[in-house]
C-alpha positions as CSV (number, residue, x, y, z in Angstrom):
1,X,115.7,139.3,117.4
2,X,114.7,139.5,113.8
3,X,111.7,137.6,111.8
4,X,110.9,137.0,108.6
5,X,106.9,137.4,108.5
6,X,105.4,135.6,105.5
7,X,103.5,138.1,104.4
8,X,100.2,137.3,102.0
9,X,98.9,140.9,101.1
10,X,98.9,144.1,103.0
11,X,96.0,144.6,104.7
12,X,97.4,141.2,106.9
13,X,100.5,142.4,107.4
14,X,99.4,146.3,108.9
15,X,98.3,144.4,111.9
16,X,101.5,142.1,111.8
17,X,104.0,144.1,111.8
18,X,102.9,146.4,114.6
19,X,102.1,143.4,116.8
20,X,105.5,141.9,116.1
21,X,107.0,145.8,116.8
22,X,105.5,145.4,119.8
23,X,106.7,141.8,121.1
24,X,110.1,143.4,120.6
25,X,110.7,141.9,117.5
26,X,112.6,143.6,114.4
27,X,110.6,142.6,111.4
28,X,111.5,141.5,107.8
29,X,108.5,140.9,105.5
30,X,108.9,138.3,102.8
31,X,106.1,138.4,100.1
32,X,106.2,134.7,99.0
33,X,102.9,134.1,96.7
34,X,102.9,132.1,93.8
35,X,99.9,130.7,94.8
36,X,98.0,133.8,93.5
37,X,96.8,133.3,89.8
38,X,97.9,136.3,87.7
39,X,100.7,138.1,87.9
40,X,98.9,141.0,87.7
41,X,97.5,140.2,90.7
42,X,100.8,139.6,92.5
43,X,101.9,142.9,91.6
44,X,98.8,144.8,92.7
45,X,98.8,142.5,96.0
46,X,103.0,143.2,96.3
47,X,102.7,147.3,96.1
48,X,100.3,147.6,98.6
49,X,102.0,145.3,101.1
50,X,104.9,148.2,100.3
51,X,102.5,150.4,101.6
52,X,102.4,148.5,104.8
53,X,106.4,148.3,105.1
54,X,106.9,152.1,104.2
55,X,104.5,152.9,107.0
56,X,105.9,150.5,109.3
57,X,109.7,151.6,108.1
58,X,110.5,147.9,107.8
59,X,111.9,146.5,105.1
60,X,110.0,144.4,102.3
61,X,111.4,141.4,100.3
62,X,109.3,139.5,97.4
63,X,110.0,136.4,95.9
64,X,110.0,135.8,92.3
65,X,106.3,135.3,91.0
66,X,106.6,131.1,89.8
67,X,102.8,130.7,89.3
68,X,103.7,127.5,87.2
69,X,106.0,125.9,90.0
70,X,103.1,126.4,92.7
71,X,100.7,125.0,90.1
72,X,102.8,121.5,89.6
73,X,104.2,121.3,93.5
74,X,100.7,122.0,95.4
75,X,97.7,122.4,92.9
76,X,98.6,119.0,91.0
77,X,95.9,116.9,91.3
78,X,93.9,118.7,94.4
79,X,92.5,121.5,91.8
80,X,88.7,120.1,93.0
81,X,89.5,120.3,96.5
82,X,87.6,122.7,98.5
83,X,88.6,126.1,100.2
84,X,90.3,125.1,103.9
85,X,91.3,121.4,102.5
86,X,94.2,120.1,101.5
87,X,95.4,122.2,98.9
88,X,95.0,125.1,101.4
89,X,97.1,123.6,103.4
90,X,99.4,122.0,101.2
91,X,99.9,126.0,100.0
92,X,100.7,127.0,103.6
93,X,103.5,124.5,103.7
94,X,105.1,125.2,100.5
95,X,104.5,129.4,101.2
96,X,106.0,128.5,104.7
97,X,108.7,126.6,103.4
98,X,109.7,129.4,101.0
99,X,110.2,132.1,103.8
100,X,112.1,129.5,105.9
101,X,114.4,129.2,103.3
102,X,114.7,132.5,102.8
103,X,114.9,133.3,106.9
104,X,117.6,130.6,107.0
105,X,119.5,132.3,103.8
106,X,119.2,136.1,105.2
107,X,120.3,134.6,109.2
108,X,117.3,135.6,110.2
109,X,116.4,133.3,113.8
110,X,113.2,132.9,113.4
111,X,109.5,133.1,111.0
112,X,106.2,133.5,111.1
113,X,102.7,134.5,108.7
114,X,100.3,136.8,108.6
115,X,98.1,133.8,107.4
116,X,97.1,133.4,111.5
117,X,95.4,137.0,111.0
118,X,92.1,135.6,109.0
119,X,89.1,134.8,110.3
120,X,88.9,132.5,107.0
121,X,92.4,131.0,108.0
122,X,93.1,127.7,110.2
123,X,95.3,128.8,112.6
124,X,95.7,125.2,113.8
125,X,96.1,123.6,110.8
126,X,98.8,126.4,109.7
127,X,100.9,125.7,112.9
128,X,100.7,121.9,112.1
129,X,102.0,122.4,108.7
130,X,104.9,124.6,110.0
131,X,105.8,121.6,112.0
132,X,105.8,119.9,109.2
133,X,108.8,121.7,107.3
134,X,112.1,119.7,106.9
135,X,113.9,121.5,109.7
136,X,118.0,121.0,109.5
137,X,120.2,121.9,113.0
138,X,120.8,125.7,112.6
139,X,117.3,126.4,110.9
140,X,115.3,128.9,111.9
141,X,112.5,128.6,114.4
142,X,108.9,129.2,113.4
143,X,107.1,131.0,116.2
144,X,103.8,130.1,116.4
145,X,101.9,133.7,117.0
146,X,98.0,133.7,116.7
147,X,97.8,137.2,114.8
148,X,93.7,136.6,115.4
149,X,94.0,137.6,119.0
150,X,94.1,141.0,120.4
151,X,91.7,141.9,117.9
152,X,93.7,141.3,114.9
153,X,91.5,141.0,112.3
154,X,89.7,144.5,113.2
155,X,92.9,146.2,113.8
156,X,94.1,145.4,110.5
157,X,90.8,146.3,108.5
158,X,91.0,149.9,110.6
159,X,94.6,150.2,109.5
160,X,94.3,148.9,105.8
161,X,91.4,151.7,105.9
162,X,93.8,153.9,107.2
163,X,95.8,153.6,104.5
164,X,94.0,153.5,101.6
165,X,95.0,149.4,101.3
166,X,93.3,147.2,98.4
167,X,91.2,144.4,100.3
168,X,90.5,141.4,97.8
169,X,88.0,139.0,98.3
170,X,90.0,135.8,97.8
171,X,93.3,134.2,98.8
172,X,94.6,134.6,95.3
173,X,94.6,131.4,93.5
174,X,92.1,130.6,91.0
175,X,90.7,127.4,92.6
176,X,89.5,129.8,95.5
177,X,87.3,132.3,93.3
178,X,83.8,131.7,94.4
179,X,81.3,132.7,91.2
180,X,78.7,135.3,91.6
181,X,75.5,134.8,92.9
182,X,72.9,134.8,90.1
183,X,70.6,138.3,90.8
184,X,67.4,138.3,90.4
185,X,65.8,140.6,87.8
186,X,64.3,143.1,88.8
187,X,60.5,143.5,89.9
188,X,61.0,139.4,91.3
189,X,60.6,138.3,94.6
């Protein structure tokens, strides 16, 4: 069986896709994220999740970058909210609703994210918005795998090493950029 993983960046995704490999799963990943603010951004976050698929010799499938429609159909009016509220999870709908779609379009059975994966990720609160979706007889299924276990997380920061992979520091949209700390000057206590 096939499965479209939602794929956020690539350091996710190269612990993903070799998990899903394993459960017997052919893999499709579908970089749907016009949640992340600039488009440079995107692009730098899309090549290196081609990194991940050329290694993994799976094939890789982006979405057009629609920063504006993500901005008026999940920011809009939840720009103060903090990180892991309900923007966040707004996002994980409308990012989980995209690669439905798109699994549903491509006959593709079933879907999943890399979004499970984080340690700074809700896995419950992602599986609840995935039963949220408007599902329609014949869509596909959303299986609900908990990329965190089997040491997840540490497999794909040794594989991301591996291969050279950019790790940012934030999801990608501009309501999640936490300032610097102020430094102290130097000589203070």
């Amino acid at each position: 069986m096939t499965v479209a993983l939602h794929t956020c960046c690539g350091p996710c995704s190269s612990s993903c896709v070799p998990r899903l490999k394993e459960l017997g799963y052919e893999v499709v990943m579908f970089f749907a994220n016009s949640n992340i603010a600039t488009h440079a951004e995107f692009l730098r976050r899309l090549a290196e999740a081609q990194k991940v698929a050329d290694a993994e010799g799976v094939k890789l499938v982006a979405l057009k970058y629609d920063h504006a429609e993500w901005r008026r159909e999940v920011a809009a009016g939840l720009e103060t909210e903090p990180e892991r509220g309900e923007r966040c999870a707004k996002c994980f709908r409308y990012n989980l609703g995209k690669t439905m779609a798109f699994a549903k379009e491509m006959g593709i059975g079933a879907f999943t994210t890399t979004l499970t994966v984080s340690p700074h990720k809700d896995t419950q609160v992602i599986f609840r918005e995935a039963a949220l979706l408007p599902y329609e007889p014949g869509a596909p299924k959303f299986l609900e795998e908990n990329f965190k276990k089997h040491d997840g997380f540490l497999k794909s920061m040794r594989r991301s090493a591996e291969l050279g992979l950019y790790r940012q520091k934030f999801c990608g949209c501009e309501f999640s950029v936490k300032p610097p700390k102020p430094r102290k000057p130097r000589g203070e206590i």
